[in-house]
C-alpha positions as CSV (number, residue, x, y, z in Angstrom):
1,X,-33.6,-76.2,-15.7
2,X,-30.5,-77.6,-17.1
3,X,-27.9,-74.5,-18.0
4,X,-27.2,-76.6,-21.1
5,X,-30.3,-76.5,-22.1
6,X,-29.3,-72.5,-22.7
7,X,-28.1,-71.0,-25.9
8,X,-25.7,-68.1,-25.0
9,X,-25.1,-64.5,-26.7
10,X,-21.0,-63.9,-26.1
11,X,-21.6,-60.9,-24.5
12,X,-24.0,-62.1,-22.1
13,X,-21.7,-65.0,-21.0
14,X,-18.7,-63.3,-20.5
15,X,-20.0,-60.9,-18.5
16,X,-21.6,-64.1,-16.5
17,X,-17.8,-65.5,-16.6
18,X,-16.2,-62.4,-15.2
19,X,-18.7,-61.9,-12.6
20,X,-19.7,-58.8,-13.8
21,X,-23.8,-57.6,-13.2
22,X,-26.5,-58.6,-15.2
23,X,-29.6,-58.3,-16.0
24,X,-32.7,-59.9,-17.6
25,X,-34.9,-58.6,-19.7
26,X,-38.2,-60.3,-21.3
27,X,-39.1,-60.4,-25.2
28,X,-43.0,-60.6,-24.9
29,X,-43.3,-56.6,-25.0
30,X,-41.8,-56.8,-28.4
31,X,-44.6,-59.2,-29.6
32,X,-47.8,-58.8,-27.4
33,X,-46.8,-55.9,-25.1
34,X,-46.5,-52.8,-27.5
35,X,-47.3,-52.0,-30.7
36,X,-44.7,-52.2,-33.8
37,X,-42.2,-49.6,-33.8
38,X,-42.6,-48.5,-29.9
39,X,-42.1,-52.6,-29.0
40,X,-38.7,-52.7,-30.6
41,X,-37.8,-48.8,-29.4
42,X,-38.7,-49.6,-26.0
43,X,-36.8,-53.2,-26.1
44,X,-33.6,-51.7,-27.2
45,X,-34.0,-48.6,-25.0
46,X,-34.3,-51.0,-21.9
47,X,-31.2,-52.7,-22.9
48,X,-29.3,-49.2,-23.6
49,X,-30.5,-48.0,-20.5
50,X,-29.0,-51.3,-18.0
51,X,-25.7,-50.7,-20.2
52,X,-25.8,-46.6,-19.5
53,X,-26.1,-47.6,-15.9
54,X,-22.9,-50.1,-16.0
55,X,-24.5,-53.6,-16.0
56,X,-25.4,-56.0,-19.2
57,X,-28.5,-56.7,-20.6
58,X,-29.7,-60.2,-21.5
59,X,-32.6,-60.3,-23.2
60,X,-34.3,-63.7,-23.2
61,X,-36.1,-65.3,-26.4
62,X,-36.5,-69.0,-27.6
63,X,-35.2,-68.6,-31.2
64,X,-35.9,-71.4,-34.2
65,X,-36.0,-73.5,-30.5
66,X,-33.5,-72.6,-28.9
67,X,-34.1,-70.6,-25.4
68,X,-31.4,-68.0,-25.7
69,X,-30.1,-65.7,-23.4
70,X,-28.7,-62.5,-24.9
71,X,-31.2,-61.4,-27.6
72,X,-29.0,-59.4,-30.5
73,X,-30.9,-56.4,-31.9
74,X,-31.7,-58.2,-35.4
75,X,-33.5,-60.9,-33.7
76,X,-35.8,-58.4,-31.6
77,X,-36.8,-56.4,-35.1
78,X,-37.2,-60.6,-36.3
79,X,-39.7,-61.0,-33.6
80,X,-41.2,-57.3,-33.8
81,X,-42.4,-57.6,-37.0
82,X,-43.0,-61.6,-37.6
83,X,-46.4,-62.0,-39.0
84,X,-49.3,-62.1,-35.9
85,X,-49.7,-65.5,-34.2
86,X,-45.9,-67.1,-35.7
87,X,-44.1,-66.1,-32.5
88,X,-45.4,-68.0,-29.2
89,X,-46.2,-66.2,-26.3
90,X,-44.9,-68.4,-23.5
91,X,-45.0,-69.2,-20.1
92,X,-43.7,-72.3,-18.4
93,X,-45.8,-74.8,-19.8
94,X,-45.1,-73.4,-23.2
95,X,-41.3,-73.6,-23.3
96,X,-41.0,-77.4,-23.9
97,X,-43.2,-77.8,-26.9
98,X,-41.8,-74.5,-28.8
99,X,-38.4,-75.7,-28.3
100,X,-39.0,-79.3,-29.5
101,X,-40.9,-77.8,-32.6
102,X,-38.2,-75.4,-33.4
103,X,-40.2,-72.3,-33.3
104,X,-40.0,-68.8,-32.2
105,X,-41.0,-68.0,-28.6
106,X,-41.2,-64.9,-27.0
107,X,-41.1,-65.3,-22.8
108,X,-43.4,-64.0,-20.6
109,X,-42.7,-63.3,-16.8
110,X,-42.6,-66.7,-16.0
111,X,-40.4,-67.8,-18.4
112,X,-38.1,-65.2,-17.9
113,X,-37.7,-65.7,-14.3
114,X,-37.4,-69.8,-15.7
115,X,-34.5,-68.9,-17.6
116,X,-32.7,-66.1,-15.8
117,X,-32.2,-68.5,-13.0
118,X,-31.2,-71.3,-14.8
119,X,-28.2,-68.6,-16.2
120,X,-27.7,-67.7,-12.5
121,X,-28.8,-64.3,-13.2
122,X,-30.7,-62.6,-10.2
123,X,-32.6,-59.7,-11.2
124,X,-35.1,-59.2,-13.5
125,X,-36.9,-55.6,-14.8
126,X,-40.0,-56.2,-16.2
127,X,-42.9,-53.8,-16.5
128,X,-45.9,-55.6,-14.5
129,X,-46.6,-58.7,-13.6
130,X,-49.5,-61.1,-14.4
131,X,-52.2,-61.6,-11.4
132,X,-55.7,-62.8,-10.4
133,X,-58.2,-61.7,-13.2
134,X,-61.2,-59.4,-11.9
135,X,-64.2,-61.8,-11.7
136,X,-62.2,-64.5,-12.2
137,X,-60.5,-66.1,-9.0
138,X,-59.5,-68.8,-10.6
139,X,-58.0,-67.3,-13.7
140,X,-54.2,-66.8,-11.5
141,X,-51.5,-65.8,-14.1
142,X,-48.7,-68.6,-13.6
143,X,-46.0,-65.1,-13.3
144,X,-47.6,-65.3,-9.4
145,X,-47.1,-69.4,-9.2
146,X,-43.6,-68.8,-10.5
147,X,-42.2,-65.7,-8.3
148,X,-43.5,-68.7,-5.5
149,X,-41.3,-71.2,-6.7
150,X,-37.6,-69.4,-8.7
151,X,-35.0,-67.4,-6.3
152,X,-34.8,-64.0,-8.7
153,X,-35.9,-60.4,-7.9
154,X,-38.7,-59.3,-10.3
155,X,-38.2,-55.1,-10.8
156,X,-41.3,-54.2,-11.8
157,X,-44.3,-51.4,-11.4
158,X,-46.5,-54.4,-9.8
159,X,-49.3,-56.2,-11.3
160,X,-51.0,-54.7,-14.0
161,X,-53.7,-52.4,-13.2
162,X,-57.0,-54.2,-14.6
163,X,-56.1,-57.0,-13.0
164,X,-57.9,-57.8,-9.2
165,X,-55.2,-56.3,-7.3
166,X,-55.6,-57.5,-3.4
167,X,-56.4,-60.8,-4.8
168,X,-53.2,-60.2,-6.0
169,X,-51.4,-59.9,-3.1
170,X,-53.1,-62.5,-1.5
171,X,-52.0,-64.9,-3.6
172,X,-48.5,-63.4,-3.6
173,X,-48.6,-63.8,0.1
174,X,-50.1,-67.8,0.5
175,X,-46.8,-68.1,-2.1
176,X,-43.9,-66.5,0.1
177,X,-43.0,-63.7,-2.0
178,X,-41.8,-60.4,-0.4
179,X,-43.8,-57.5,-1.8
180,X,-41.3,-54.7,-1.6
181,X,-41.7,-50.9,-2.3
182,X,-38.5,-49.0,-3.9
183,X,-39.0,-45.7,-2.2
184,X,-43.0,-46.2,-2.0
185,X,-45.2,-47.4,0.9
186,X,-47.9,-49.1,-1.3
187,X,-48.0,-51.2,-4.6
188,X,-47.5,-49.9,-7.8
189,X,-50.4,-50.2,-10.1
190,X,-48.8,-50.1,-13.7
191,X,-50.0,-47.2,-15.5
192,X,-50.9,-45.3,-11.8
193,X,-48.2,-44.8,-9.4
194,X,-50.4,-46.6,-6.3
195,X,-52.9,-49.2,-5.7
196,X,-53.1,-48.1,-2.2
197,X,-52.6,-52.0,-0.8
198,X,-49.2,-51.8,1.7
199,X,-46.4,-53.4,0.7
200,X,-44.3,-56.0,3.1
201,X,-41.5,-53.2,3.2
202,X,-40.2,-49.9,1.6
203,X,-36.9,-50.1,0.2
204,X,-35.3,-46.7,0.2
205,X,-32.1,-47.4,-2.3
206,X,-30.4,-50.1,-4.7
207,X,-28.3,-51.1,-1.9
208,X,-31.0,-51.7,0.5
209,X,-32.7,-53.9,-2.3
210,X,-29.1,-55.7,-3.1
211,X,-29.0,-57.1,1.3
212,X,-32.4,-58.1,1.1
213,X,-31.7,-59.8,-2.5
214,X,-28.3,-61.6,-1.3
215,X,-29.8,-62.2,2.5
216,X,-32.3,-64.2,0.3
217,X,-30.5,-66.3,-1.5
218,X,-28.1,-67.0,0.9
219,X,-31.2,-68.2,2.6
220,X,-31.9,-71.1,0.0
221,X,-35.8,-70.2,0.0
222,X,-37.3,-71.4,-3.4
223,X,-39.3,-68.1,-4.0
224,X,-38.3,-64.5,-6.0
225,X,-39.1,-61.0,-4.2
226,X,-41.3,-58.7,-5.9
227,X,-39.8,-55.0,-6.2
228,X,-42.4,-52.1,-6.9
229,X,-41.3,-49.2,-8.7
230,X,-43.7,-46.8,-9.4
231,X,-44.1,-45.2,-13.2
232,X,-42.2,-41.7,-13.5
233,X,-45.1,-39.4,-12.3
234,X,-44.5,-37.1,-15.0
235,X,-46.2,-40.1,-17.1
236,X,-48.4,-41.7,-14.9
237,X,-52.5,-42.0,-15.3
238,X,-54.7,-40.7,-13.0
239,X,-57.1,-43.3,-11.0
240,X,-60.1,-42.2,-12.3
241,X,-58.9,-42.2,-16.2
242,X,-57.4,-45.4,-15.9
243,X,-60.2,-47.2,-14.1
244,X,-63.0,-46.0,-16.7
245,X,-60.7,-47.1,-19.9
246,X,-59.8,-50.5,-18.2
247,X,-63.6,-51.2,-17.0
248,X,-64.2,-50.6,-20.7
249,X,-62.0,-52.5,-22.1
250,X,-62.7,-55.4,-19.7
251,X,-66.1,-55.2,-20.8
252,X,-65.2,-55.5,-24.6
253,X,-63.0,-58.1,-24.0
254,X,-65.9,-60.3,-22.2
255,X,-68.3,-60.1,-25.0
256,X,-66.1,-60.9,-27.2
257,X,-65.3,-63.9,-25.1
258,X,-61.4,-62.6,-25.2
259,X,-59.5,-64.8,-22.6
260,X,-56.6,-66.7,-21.1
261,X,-53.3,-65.6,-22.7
262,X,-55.1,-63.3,-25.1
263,X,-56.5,-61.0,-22.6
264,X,-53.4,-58.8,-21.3
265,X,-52.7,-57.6,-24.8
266,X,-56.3,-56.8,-25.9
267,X,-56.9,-54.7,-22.9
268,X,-53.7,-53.2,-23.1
269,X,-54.4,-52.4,-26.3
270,X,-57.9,-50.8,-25.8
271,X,-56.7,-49.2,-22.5
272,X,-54.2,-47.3,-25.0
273,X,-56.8,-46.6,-27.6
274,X,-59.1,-45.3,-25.3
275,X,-56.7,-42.4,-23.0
276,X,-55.6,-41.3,-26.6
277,X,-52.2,-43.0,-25.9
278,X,-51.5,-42.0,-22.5
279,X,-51.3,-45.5,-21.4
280,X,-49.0,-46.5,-24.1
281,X,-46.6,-43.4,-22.5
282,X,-46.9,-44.3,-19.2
283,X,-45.8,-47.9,-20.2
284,X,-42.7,-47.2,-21.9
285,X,-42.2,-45.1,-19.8
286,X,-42.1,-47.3,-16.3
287,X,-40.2,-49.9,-18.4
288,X,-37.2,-47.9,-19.0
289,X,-37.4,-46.5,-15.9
290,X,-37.5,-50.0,-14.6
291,X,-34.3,-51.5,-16.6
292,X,-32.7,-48.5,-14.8
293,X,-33.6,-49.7,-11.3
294,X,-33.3,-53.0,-12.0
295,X,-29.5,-52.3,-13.4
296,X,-28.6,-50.5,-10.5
297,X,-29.7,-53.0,-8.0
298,X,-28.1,-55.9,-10.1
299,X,-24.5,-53.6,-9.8
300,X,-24.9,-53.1,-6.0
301,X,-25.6,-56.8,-5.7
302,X,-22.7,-57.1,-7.7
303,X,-20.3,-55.0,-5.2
304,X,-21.8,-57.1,-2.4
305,X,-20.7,-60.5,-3.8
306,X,-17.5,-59.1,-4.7
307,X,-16.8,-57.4,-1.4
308,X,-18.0,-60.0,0.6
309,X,-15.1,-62.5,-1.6
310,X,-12.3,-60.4,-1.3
């Protein structure tokens, strides 16, 4: 992507222009991710956490067309509480036609990695990725397609748990992507703190995640490295209640012939409903925990770059 095809927030680009760390942040959890008033809570929170920690938030939105980088607060509440359906979730294919319409767009994964990268940002906290739908090979999220393809390090608590999860990593794998473990053997599985599937690696600290993250880009490989953090285990589901609200919720979804783009929030939706809000805990909670990582990674990079120029 052309960086002039980027609308900047001041803050955002001069902490860019003075080299200082950054870090991106998505907008879909405000509009598909979590329900009005946790989705703007939890946005902010992230941002206030990567700032707490020293680094800079920028939160990534297409707004009235224009994919912006540096989201101010009054936008997020905008795009919390536009009207269901008027804000696009978006992934790669959707960024063109939203832009060229004008409209509101809030990125996914996909886009965000899309975007950050184009602002030469190189990490990225999330909360889970997209993956390989149970009973569904084919139905591949296009986060997996893109961590194959864009140079940034996606903090995250893994894919998300109803999703086929060593298809997953399979498909991670064919793609190049480094499954890593931040102090954790296995892969995080969203709301549980394992999936039990190995990881390529266990990372033990931010600064052992900032060498592998400039050792990869100094590499020139055209792929991102996945970063598992698990969710604080004080908020965490167990196995057993997570697997019989998502098998449920799956279920539902099917016959109602829920699919595609509209599955992820209508299972995370149910999966909340039905462990009386323990789900919706455990996610806000890995998602600030997450911005934290993800901001402490993105300042030991930072030392790196500037230690390594001096």
């Amino acid at each position: 992507m052309n960086p002039s095809a980027l609308h900047w927030d001041e803050e955002v680009a001069t902490a860019l222009s003075e080299g200082q760390p950054v870090v991106a942040l998505e907008t879909n959890v405000l509009t598909h991710g979590l329900p009005f008033p946790q989705s703007l809570e939890t946005s902010l929170g992230m941002e206030t956490a990567i700032r707490e920690a020293g680094a800079t938030p920028a939160t990534v939105a297409i707004l009235q067309g224009k994919l912006t980088i540096g989201v101010s607060a009054a936008e997020q509440e905008r795009l919390a509480q536009a009207p269901a359906g008027s804000v696009q979730k978006c992934s790669r294919r959707d960024l063109a036609p939203v832009i060229a319409r004008g409209g509101d767009g809030a990125t996914t994964v996909a886009a965000t990695m899309i975007a950050a990268h184009a602002a030469g940002i190189a990490v990225f906290a999330t909360g889970g990725i997209g993956g390989v739908h149970r009973g569904e090979p084919f139905d591949i999220s296009a986060d997996l397609t893109e961590l194959g393809r864009t140079p940034v390090a996606v903090v995250c608590s893994g894919a998300k748990s109803f999703l086929d999860l060593p298809n997953t990593i399979e498909v991670l794998e064919t793609n190049g992507v480094p499954v890593l473990g931040y102090q954790i053997d296995t892969l995080p599985a969203f709301f549980q703190r394992s999936t039990g599937l190995r990881v390529d690696g266990r990372i033990q600290d931010a600064e052992e995640a900032a060498r592998i993250i400039r050792a990869h880009l100094q590499l020139g490989v055209r792929n991102g490295i996945l970063i598992g953090v698990p969710v604080p285990e004080e908020d965490a589901l167990s196995a057993a209640e997570s697997e019989r609200a998502i098998a449920r919720a799956s279920r539902e979804a099917a016959d109602r012939g829920i699919y595609g783009k509209k599955l992820t929030p209508f299972v995370l939706t149910r999966v909340g409903e039905l462990t009386a809000a323990g789900s919706l805990r455990a996610n806000i909670s890995l998602l600030l925990n997450n911005a934290t990582v993800g901001a402490d990674i993105a300042i030991a990079l930072n030392q790196l770059e500037r230690a390594a120029s001096a």
